[in-house]
PAVOKE-886973 format. One record per residue: residue number from 1; residue in one letter; x, z, y of N, C-alpha, C in turn. Coordinates in pm, whole numbers, plus 32768, in hexadecimal, padded with zeros to 4 digits. Example, Ala and Ser with C-alpha at 12.3 -4.5 7.8 and 13.67 -1.06 7.14 Angstrom:
REM PAVOKE-886973
{1, "a", {8527, 830C, 7DC7}, {84CE, 830C, 7E3E}, {8528, 830C, 7EB6}}
{2, "s", {8505, 82C4, 7F1F}, {8557, 82CA, 7F96}, {850A, 8313, 8003}}
END
This chain:
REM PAVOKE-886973
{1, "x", {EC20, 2EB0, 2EC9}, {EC2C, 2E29, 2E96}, {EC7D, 2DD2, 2EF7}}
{2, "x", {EC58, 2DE6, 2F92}, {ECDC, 2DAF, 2FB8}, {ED4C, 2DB4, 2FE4}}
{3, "x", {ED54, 2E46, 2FE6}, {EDD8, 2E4E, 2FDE}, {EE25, 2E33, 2F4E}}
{4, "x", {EE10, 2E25, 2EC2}, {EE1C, 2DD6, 2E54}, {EE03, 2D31, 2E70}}
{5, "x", {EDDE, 2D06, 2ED1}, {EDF0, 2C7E, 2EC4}, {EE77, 2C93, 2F2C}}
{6, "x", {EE96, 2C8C, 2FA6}, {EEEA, 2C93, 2FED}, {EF74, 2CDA, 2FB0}}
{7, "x", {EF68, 2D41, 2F48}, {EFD3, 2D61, 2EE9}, {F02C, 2CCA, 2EB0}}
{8, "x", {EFBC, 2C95, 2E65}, {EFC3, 2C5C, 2E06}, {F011, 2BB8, 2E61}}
{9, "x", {EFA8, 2BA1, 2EA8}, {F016, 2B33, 2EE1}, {F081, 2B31, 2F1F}}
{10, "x", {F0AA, 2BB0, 2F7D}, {F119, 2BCF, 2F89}, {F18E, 2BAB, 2F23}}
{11, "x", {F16C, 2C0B, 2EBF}, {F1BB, 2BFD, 2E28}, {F1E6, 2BA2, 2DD2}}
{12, "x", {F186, 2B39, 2E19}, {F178, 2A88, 2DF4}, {F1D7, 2A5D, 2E42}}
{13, "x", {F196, 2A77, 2EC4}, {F230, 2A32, 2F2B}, {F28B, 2A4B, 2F29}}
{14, "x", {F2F6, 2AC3, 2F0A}, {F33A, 2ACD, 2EDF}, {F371, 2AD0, 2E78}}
{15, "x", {F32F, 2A97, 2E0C}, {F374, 2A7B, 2D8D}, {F3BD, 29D0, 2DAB}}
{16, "x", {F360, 2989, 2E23}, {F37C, 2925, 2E53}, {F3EF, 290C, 2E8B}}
{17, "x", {F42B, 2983, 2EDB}, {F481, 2961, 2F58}, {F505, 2976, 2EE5}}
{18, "x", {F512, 29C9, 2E6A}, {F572, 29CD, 2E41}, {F56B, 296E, 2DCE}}
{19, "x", {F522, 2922, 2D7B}, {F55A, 28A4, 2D43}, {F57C, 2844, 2D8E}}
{20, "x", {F543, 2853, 2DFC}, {F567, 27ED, 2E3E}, {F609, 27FA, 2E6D}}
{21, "x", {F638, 2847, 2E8A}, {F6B8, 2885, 2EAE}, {F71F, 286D, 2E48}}
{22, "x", {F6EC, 2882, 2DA5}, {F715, 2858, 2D1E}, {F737, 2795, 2D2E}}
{23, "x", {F6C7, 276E, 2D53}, {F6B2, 2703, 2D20}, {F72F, 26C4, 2D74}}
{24, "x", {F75D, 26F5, 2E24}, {F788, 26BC, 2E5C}, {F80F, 26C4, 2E36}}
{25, "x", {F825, 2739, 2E0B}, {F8BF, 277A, 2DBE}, {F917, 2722, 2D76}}
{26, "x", {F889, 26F5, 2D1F}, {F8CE, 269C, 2C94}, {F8B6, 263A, 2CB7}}
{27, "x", {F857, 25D6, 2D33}, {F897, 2545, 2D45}, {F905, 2529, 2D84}}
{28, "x", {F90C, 2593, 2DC9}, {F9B0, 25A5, 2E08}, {FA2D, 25A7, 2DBC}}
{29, "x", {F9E6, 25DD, 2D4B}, {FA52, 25EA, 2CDC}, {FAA6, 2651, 2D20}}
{30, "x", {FA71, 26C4, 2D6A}, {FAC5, 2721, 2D9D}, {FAB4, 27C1, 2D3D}}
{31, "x", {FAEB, 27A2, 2CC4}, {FAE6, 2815, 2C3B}, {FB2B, 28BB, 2C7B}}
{32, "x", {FB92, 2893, 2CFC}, {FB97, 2924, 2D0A}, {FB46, 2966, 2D53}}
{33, "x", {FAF0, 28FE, 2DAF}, {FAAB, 292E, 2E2B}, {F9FD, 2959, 2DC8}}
{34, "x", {FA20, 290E, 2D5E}, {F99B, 2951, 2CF2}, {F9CD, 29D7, 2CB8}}
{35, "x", {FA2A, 29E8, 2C81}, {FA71, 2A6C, 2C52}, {FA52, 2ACA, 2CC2}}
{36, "x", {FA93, 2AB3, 2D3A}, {FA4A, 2B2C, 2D7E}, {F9C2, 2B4D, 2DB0}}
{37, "x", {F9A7, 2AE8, 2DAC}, {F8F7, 2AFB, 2DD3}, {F8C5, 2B35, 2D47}}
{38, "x", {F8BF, 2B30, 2CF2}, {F8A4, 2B92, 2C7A}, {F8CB, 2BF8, 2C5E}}
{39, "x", {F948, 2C14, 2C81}, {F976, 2C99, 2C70}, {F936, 2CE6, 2CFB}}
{40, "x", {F92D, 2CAC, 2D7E}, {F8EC, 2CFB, 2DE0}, {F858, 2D02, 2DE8}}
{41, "x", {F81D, 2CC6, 2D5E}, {F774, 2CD0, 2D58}, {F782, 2D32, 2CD6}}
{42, "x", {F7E3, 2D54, 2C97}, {F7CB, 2DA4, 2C1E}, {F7AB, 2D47, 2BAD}}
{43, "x", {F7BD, 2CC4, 2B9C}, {F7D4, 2C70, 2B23}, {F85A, 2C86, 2AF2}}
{44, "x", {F80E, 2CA1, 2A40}, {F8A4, 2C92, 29E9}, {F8DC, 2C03, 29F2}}
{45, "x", {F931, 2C04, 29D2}, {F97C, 2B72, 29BD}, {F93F, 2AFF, 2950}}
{46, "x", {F935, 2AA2, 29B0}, {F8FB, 2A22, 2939}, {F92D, 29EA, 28D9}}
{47, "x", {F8E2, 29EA, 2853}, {F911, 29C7, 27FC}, {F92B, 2932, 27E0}}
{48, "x", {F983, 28CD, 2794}, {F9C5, 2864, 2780}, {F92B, 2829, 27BA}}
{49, "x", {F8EB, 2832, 2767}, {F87C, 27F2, 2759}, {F83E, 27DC, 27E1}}
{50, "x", {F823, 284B, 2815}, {F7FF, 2859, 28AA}, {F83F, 27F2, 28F9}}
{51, "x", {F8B7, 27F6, 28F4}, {F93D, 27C2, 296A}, {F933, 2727, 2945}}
{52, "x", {F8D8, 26FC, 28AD}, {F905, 2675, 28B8}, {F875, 2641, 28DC}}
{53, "x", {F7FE, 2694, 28E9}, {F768, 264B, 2900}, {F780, 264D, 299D}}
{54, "x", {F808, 26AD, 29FD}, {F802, 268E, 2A6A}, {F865, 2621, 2A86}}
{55, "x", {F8B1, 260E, 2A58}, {F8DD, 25AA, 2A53}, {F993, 25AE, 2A50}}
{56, "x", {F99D, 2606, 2A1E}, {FA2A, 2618, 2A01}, {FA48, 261F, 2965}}
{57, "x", {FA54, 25B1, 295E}, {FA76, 2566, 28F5}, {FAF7, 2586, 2887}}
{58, "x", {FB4A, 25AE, 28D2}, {FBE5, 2584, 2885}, {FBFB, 25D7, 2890}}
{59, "x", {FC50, 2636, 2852}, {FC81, 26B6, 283D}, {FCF6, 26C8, 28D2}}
{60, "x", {FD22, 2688, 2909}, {FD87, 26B0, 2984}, {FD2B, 26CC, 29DB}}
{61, "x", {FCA5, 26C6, 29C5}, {FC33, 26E4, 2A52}, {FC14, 2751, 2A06}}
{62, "x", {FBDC, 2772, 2986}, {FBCC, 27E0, 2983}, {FC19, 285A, 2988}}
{63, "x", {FCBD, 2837, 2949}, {FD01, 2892, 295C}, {FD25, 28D5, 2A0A}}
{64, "x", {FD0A, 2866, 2A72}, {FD12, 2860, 2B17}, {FCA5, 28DC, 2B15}}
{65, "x", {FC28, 28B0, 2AFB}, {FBBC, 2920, 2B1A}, {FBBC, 299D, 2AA8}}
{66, "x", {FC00, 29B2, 2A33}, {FC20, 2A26, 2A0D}, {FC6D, 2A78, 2A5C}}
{67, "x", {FCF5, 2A37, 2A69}, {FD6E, 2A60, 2ACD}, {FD11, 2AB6, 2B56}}
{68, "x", {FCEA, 2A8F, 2B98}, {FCA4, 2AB2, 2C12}, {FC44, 2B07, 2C09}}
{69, "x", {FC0D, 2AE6, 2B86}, {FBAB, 2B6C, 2B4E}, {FBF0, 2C13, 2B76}}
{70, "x", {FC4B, 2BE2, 2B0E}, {FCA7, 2C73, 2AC1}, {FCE5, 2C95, 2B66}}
{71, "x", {FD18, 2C3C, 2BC3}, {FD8E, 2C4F, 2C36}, {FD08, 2CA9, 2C5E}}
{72, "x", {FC8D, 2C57, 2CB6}, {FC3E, 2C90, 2D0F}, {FC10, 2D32, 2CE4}}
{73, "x", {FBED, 2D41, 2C6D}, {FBA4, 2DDE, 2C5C}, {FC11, 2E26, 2C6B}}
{74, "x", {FC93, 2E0B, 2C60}, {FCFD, 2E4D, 2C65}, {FD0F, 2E8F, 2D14}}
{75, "x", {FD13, 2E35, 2D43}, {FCD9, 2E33, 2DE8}, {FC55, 2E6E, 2E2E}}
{76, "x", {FC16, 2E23, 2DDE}, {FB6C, 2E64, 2E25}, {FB28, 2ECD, 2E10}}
{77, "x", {FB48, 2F05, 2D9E}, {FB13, 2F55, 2D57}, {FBA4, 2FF6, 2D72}}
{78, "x", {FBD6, 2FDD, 2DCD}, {FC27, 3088, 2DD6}, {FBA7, 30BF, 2E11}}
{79, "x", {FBD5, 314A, 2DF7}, {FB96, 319F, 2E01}, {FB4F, 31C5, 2E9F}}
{80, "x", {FBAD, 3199, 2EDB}, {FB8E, 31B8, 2FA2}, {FB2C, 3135, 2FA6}}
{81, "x", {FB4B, 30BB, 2F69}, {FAB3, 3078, 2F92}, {FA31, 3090, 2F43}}
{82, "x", {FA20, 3113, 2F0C}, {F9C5, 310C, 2EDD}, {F965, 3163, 2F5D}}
{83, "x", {F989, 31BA, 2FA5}, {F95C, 31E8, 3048}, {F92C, 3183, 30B7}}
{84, "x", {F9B1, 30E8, 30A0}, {F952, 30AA, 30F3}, {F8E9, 3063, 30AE}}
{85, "x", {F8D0, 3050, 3024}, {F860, 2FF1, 3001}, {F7F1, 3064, 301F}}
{86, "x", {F7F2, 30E4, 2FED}, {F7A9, 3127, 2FF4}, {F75E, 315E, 307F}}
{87, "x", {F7C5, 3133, 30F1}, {F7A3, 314B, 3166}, {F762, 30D4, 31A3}}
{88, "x", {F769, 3056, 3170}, {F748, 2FDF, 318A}, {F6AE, 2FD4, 3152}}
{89, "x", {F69B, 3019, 30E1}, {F60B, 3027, 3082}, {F61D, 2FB2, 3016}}
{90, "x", {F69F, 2FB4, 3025}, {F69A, 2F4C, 2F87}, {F676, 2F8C, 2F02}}
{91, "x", {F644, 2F25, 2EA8}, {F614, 2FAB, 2E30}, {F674, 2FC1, 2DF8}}
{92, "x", {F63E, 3007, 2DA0}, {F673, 303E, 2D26}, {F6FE, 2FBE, 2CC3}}
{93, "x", {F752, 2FCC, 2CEA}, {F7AD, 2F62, 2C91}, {F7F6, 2F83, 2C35}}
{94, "x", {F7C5, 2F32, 2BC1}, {F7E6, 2F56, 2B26}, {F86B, 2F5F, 2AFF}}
{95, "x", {F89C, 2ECA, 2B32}, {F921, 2EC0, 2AF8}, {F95E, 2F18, 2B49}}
{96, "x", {F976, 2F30, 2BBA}, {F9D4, 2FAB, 2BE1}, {F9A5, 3017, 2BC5}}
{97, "x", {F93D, 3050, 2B8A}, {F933, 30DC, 2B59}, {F93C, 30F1, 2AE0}}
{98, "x", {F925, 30A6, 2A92}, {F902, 3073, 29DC}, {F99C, 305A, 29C1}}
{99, "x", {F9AA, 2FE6, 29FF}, {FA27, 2FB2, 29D4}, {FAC1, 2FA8, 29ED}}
{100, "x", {FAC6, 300A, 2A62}, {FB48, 3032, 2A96}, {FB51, 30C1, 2A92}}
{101, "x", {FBE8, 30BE, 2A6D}, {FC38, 3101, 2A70}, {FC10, 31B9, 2A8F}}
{102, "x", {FBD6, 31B3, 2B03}, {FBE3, 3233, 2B56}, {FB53, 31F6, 2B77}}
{103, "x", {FAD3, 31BB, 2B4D}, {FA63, 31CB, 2B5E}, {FA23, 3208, 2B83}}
{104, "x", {FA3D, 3291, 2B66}, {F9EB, 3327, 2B84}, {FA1B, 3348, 2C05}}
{105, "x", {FAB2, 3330, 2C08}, {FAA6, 3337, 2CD3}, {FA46, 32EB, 2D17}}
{106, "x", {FA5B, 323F, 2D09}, {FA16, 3204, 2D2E}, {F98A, 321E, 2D58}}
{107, "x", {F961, 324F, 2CE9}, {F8BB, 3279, 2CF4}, {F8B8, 3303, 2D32}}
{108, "x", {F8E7, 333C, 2D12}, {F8FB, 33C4, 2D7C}, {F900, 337A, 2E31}}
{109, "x", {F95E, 331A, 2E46}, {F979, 3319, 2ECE}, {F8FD, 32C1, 2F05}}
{110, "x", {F8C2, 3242, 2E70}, {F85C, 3210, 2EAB}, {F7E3, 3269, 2EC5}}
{111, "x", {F7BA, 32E0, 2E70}, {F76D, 3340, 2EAC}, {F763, 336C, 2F22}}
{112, "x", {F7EC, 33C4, 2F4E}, {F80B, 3421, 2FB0}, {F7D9, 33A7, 307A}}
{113, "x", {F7FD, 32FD, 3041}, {F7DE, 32B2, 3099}, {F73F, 327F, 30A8}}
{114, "x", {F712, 3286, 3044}, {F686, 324B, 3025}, {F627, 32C9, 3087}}
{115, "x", {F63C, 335C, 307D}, {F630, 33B6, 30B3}, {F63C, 33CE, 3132}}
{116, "x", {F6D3, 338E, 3175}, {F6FD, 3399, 31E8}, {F6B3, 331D, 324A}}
{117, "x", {F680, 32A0, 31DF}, {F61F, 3242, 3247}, {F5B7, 3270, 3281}}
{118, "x", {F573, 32CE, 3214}, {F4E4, 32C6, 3226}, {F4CB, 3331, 32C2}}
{119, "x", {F552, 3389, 32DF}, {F55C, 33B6, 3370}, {F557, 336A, 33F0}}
{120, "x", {F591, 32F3, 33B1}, {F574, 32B8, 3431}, {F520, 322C, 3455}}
END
């Protein structure tokens, strides 16, 4: 039981540290620096709707944080960083395995790293 409570708030606090991270994104009005923080947590891309309850309103902000969407997984998501997330113990990330290109490397290399942490 307590290690289920100590789970559980953990899981709390960090659901914390990253809206909060959200929240700071979009008063900044910084839509690419949100694009990559979603694509490097494994969030799909936000929909209109999403982009305007954060506060990007007008379609040149959303098209800014689409743009940066599509640029970043293009970038983040090759296949050789999927060794260092995996070596880092980052989880499992959707959009670069789901949704790119050469995914199955990805997840192959994030395996082969997820493996290579737990050595050391």
């Amino acid at each position: 039981m307590r290690y289920l409570l100590v789970s559980l708030l953990l899981i709390i606090g960090l659901m914390g540290c990253a809206s909060q991270r959200i929240a700071e994104l979009s008063t900044a009005e910084d839509w690419v620096g949100l694009a990559n923080y979603d694509v490097e947590a494994g969030r799909k891309a936000r929909s209109e709707q999403d982009l305007t309850s954060l506060g990007a309103s007008d379609k040149e902000q959303q098209s800014e944080y689409q743009t940066a969407y599509e640029a970043h997984v293009k970038e983040y998501c090759k296949p050789d960083n999927g060794y260092h997330a995996g070596i880092s113990g980052k989880p499992r990330n959707s959009v670069c395995i789901d949704d790119a290109p050469q995914g199955w490397l990805y997840e192959d290399n994030w395996e082969t790293g997820l493996e290579a942490g737990k050595i050391f």
